[in-house]
LOBABA-552936 format. One line per 5 residues: number of its first residue (from 1); for each residue x, y, z negated of C-alpha. Coordinates in Angstrom, 3 decimals, decimal comma. Layout:
REM LOBABA-552936
NUM = X:Y:Z; ... .
//
This chain:
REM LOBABA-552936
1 = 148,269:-127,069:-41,336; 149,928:-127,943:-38,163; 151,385:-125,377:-35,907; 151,738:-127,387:-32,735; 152,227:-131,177:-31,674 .
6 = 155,172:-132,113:-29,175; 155,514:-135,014:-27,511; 158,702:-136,586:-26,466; 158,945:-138,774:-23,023; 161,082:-140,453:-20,983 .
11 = 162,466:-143,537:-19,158; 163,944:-146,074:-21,110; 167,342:-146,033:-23,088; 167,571:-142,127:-22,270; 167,384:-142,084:-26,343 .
16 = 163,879:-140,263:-27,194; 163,888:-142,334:-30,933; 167,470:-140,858:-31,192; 166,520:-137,684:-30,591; 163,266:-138,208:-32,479 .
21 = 165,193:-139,011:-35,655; 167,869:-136,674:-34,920; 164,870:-133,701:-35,333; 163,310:-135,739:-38,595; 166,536:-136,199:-40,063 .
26 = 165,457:-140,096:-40,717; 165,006:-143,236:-39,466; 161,685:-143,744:-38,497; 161,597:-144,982:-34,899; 163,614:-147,976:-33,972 .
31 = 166,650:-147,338:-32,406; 168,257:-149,741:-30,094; 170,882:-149,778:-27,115; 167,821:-152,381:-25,533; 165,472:-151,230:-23,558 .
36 = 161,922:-150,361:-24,152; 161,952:-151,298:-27,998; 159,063:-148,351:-28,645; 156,195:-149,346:-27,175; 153,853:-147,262:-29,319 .
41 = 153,950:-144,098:-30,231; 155,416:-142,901:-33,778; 154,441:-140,150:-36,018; 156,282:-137,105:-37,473; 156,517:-133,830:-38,802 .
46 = 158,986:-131,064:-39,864; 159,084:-127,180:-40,152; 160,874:-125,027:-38,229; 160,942:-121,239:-38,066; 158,395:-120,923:-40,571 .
51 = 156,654:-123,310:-38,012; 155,035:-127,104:-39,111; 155,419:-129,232:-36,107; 154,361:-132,623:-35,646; 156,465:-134,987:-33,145 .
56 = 155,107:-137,869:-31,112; 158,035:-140,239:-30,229; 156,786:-142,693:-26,992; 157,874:-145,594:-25,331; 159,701:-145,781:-22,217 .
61 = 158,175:-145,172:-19,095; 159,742:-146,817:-15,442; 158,511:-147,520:-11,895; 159,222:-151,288:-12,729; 156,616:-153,857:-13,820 .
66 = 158,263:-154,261:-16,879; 156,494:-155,601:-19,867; 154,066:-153,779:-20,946; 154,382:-150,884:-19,155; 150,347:-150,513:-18,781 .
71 = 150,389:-150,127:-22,100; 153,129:-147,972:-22,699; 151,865:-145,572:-20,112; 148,700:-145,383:-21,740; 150,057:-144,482:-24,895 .
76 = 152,326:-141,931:-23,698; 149,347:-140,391:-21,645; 147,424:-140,095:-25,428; 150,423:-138,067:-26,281; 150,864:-135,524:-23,780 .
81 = 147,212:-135,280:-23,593; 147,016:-133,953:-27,350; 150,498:-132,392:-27,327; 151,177:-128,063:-26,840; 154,452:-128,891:-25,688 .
86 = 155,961:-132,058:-24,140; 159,502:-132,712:-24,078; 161,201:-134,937:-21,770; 164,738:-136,786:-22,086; 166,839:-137,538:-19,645 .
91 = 170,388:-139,600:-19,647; 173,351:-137,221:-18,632; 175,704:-139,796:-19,061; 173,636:-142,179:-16,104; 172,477:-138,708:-14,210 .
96 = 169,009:-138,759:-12,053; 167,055:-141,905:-11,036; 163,983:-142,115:-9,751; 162,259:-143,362:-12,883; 163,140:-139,724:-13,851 .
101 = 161,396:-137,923:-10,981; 158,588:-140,420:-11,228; 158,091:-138,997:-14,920; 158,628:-135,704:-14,286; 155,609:-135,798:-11,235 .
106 = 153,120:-136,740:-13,627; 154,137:-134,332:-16,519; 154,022:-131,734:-13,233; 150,639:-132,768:-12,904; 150,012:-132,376:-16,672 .
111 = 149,965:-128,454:-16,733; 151,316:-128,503:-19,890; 154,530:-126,383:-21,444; 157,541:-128,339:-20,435; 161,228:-128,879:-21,893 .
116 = 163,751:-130,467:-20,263; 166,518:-132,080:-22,681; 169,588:-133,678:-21,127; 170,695:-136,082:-23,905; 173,879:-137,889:-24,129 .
121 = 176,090:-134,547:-23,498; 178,385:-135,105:-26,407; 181,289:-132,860:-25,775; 181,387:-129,535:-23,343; 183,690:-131,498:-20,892 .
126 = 180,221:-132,706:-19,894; 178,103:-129,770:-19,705; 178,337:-130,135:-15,865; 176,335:-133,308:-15,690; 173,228:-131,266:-16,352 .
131 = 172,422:-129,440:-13,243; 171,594:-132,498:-10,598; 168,469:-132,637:-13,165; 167,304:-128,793:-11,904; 165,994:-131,291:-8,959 .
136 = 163,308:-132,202:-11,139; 161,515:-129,279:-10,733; 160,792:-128,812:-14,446; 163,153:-125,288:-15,409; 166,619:-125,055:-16,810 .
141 = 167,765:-128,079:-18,571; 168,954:-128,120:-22,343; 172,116:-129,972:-23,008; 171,744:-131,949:-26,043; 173,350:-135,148:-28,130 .
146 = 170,443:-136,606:-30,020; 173,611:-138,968:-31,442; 174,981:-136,252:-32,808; 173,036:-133,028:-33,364; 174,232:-131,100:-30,623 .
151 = 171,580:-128,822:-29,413; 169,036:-129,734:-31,311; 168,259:-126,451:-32,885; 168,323:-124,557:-29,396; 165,975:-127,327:-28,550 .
156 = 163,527:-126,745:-31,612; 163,566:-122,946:-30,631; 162,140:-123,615:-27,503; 159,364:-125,758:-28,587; 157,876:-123,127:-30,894 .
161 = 158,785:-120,490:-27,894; 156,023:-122,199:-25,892; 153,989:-123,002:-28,743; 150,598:-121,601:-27,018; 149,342:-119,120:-29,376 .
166 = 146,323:-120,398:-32,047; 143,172:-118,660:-32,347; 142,113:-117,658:-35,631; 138,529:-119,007:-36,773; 136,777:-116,840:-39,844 .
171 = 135,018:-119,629:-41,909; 134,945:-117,559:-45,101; 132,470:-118,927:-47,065; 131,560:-122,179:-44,965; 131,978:-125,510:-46,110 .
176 = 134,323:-127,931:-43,349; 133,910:-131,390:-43,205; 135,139:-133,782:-40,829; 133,930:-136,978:-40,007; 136,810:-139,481:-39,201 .
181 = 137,288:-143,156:-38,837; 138,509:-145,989:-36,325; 136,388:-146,303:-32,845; 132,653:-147,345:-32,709; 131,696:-146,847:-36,211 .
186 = 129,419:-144,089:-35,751; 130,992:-140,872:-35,815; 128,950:-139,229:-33,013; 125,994:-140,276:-34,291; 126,263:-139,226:-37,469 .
191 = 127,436:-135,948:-35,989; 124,247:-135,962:-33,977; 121,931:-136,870:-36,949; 123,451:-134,174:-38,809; 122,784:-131,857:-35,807 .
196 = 119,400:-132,607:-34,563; 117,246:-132,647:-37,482; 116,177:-129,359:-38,815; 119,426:-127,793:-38,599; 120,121:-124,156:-37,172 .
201 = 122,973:-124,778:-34,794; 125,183:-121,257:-34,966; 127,581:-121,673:-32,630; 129,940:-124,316:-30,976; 133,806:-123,195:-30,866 .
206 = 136,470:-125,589:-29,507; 138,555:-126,862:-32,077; 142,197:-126,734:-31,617; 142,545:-130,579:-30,888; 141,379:-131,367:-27,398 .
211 = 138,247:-132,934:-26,965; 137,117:-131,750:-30,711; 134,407:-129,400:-31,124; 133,694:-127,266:-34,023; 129,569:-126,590:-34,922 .
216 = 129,047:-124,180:-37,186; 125,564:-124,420:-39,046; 122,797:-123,927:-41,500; 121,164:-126,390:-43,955; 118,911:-125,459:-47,146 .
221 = 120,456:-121,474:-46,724; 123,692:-123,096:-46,529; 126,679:-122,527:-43,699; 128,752:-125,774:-42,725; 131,078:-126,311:-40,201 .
226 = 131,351:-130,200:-38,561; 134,585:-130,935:-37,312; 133,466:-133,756:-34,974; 136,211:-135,749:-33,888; 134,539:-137,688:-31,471 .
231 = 133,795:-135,926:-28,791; 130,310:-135,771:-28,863; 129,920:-133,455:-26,462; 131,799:-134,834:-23,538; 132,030:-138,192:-22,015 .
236 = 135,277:-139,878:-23,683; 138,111:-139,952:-21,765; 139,775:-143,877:-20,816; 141,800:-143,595:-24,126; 138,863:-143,251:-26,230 .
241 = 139,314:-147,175:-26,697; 142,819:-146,987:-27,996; 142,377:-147,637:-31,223; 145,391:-145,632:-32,512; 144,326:-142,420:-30,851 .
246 = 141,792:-142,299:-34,390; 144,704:-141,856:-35,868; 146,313:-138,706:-34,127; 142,217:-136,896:-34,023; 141,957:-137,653:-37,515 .
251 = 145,660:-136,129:-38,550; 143,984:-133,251:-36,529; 140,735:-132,894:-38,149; 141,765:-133,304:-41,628; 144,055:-130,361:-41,154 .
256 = 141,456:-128,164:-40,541; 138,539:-129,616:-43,202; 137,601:-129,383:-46,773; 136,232:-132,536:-47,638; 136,806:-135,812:-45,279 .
261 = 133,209:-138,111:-44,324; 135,523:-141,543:-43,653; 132,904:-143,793:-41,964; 132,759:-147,508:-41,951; 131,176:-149,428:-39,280 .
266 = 128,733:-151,484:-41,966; 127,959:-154,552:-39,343; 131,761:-155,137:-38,938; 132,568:-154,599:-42,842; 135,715:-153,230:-44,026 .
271 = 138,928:-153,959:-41,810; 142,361:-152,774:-42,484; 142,414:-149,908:-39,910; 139,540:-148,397:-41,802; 141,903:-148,139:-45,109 .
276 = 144,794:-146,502:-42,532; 142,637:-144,034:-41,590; 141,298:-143,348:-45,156; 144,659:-142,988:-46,377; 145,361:-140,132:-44,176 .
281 = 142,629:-137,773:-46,196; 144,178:-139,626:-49,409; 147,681:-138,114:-48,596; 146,496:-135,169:-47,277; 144,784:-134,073:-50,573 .
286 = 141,417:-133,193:-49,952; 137,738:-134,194:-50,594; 137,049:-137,864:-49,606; 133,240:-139,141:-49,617; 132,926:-142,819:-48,085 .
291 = 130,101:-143,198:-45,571; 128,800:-146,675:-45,181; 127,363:-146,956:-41,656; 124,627:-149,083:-40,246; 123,547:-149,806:-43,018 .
296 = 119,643:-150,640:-41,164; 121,930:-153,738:-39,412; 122,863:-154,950:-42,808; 120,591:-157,936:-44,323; 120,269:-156,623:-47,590 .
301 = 118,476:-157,533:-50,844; 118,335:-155,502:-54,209; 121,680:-156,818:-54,993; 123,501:-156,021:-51,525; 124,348:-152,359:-51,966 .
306 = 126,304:-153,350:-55,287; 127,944:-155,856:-53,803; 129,505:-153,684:-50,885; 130,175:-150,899:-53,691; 132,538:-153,431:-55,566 .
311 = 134,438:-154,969:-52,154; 135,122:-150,843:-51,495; 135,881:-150,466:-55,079; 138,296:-153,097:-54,370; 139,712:-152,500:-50,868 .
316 = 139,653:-148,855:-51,314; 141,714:-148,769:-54,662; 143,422:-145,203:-53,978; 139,804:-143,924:-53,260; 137,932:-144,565:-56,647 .
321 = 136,978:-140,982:-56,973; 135,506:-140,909:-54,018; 131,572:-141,274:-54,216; 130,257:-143,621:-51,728; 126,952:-143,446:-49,161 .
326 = 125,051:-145,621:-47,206; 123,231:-144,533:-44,207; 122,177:-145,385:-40,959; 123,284:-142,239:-38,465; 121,226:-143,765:-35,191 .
331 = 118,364:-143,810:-36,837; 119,090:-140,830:-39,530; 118,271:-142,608:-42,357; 119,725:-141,429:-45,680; 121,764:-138,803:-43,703 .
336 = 119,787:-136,481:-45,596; 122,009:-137,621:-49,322; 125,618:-136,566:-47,903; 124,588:-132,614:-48,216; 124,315:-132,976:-51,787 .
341 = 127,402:-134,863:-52,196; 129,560:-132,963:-49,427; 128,335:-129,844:-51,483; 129,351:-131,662:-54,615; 132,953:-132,669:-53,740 .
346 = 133,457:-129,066:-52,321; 132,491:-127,459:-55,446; 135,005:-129,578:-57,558; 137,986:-129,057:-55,024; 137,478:-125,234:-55,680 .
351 = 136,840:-125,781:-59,523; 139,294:-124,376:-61,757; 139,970:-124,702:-65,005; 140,815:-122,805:-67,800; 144,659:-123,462:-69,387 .
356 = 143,459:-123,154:-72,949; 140,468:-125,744:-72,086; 142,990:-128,223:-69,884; 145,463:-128,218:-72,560; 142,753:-129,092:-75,178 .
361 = 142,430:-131,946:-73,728; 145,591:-132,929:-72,589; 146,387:-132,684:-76,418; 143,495:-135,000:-77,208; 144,832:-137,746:-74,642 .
366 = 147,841:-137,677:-76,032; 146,152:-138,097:-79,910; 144,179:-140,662:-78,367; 146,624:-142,794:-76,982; 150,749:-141,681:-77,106 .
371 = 153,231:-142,158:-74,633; 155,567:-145,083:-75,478; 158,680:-144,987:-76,026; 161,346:-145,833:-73,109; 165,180:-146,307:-73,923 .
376 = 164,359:-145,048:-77,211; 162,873:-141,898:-75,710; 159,029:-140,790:-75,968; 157,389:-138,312:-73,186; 156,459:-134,978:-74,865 .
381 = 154,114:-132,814:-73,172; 154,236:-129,278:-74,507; 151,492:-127,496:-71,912; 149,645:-127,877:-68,526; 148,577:-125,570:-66,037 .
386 = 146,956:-125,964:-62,929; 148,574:-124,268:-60,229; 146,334:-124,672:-57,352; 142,949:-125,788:-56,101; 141,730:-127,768:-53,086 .
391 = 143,873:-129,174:-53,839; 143,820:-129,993:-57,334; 147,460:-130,121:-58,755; 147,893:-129,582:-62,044; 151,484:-129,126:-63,452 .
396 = 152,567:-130,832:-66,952; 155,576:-128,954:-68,519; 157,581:-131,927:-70,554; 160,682:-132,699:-72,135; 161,864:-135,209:-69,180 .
401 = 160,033:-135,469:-66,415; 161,575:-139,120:-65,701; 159,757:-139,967:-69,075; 156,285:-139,630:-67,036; 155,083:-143,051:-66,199 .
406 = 152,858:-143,536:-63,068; 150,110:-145,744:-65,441; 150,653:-142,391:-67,995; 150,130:-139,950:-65,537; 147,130:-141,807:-64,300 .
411 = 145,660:-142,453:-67,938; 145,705:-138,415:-68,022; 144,057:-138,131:-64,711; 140,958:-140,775:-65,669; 140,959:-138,263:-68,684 .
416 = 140,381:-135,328:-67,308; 137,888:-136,568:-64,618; 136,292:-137,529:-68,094; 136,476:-133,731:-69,196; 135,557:-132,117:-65,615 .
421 = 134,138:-134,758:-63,432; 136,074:-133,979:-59,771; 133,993:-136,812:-58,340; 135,633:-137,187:-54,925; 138,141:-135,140:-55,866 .
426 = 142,005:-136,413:-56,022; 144,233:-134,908:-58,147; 147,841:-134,405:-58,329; 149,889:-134,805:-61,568; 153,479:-132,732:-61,460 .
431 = 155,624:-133,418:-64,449; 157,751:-130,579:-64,531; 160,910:-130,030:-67,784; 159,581:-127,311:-69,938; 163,082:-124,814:-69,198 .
436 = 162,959:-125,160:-65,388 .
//
């Protein structure tokens, strides 16, 4: 679960993937002495004070018609528009320009928490190059070196000081799904067909990602909460046609769900942002059920719905647990078959088994077929246990982990989805050495 979402901005060359990096302790932005070299915005996410925090690195923004700047402004607007707390970088060693007090008007404008980090103070000698930025209007500035580490702690502190504080939501007992995917493939109206058709709407809380709305209700004497990350509800804002701002919502959604309704737009067919955003429920562990869409704008014959089952199959590799639907949300046909599945791949995220029963059949895998040998070495599993649910992760005690394969560890996973089904359902495989 994510704590709170900061975004960093700033002109140009003030170093914001420095700092970025600096925080992550890798290398994932670019980092150049050029220029504008981030023009979208970058992912990432570390703990701090007990606190998970997930950083949005943008490009630079400037007064200039640079190249493109309308773009780059429009992705930084995405990210201060879903951040808590925005963060913005100035250059101590150039001091204040007016790209600087252009940025800092609109973030003015933003209402949002603000931090102001003077990077590029490397030694005390140049703690005095900070206060020309108090004209900015945006608090006491933070002296930092993204190059190298100095104040970056001081500067994490005060990000999770104005972390606004989260309100709990009691759904004991409720099933959450979200329903996530690229732009224009349906979402809202499979949110709406799940909705308006003999359902008893509960209530409507607002989620804690903007423009997300959480619906609690009731289907066959069952609660459910919809984690609709589309915005039904209000008109999208102008960046609702950015395509990567599915990305961030999604991130957002899945944190909060159970099990993960990843909707394909059926008259398009499969394109490759479809398997990004998939991959983010993947990763994240939880229930995945693939929701063909529009399906009533397909031309179909008894042949066509196996056909599209094998090109998934085959473009969504990582997913083949995942049990796969075809509806048509506009016109709510077939919405009705998700219930029982949504209800099935919640069940076997929660299903736990039994050690004596798991390691029955762990020992019958490994009758079955035996590990080979490697550098004269063979794997030796002693015992499993399954140390948590939703998600699944079951933990193999062994006499060297590095003896567990990846086509090994999977031949034990196809097993025991043999054994226990978890249909949509992945599971995690630890090898752990027997004495740690």
């Amino acid at each position: 679960m994510i704590d709170g979402t900061i975004a960093i901005v700033g002109r140009p060359n003030v170093g914001k993937s420095t700092v970025f990096n600096r925080i992550l302790e890798e290398r994932m932005a670019i980092v150049e002495d050029i220029p504008g070299v981030t023009r979208d915005r970058i992912y990432g996410e570390c703990m701090w004070l007990s606190r998970n925090l997930r950083f949005i690195d943008t490009g630079g923004i400037q007064i200039a018609d640079a190249p493109f700047q309308k773009e780059i402004k429009a992705q930084v607007d995405i990210a201060v528009s879903e951040a808590d707390v925005v963060v913005m970088i100035v250059n101590g060693a150039e001091g204040l320009t007016n790209d600087d007090e252009y940025i800092a008007k609109l973030l003015r404008k933003e209402n949002k928490p603000l931090i102001l980090a003077v990077n590029k103070i490397d030694d005390y000698a140049k703690i005095n190059d900070i206060y020309e930025f108090y004209a900015l209007g945006i608090g006491d500035p933070l002296a930092i070196s993204g190059a190298h580490g100095i104040g970056i702690g001081d500067l994490l502190d005060r990000c999770v000081e104005l972390l606004p504080e989260k309100k709990s939501k009691s759904y004991e007992g409720m099933i959450k799904f979200a329903i996530i995917g690229r732009p224009n493939v349906g979402k809202s109206s499979l949110t709406n067909a799940f909705l308006n058709e003999d359902r008893v709407i509960v209530s409507d809380v607002e989620g804690t990602t903007r423009d997300a709305i959480d619906t609690v209700f009731k289907y066959d004497d069952k609660t459910y909460v919809v984690i609709d990350t589309a915005g039904i509800r209000k008109r999208g804002k102008i960046y609702e046609n950015v395509e990567k701002y599915a990305v961030l919502r999604a991130k957002a959604a899945i944190d909060r769900a159970d099990v993960i309704l990843v909707v394909i737009d059926g008259e398009k067919g499969i394109i490759e942002q479809d398997k990004h955003v998939a991959g983010l429920a993947h990763e994240a562990l939880k229930g995945v059920i693939i929701v063909y869409n529009k399906w009533d704008l397909v031309e179909k014959d008894d042949k066509t719905m196996a056909t599209i089952e094998k090109k998934i199959r085959n473009e969504f590799a990582y997913l083949d647990y995942a049990p796969i639907a075809f509806v048509s949300a506009i016109n709510r046909k077939r919405v009705h078959t998700l219930f029982p599945l949504i209800n099935l791949v919640y069940d076997n995220l929660n299903l736990r088994i039994k050690t004596n029963v798991l390691n029955e059949v762990i020992y019958d895998a490994q009758l079955a077929n035996p590990p080979k040998t490697h550098n004269g070495k063979r794997l030796k599993i002693y015992y499993g246990s399954q140390v948590q649910i939703a998600p699944c992760i079951i933990v193999l005690f062994v006499n060297d982990p590095e003896l567990m394969h990846f086509s090994y560890a999977r031949y034990l996973e196809n097993k025991l989805r043999e054994a226990f089904g978890f249909e949509g359902v992945p599971i995690k495989i630890i090898a752990r050495r027997k004495d740690e």
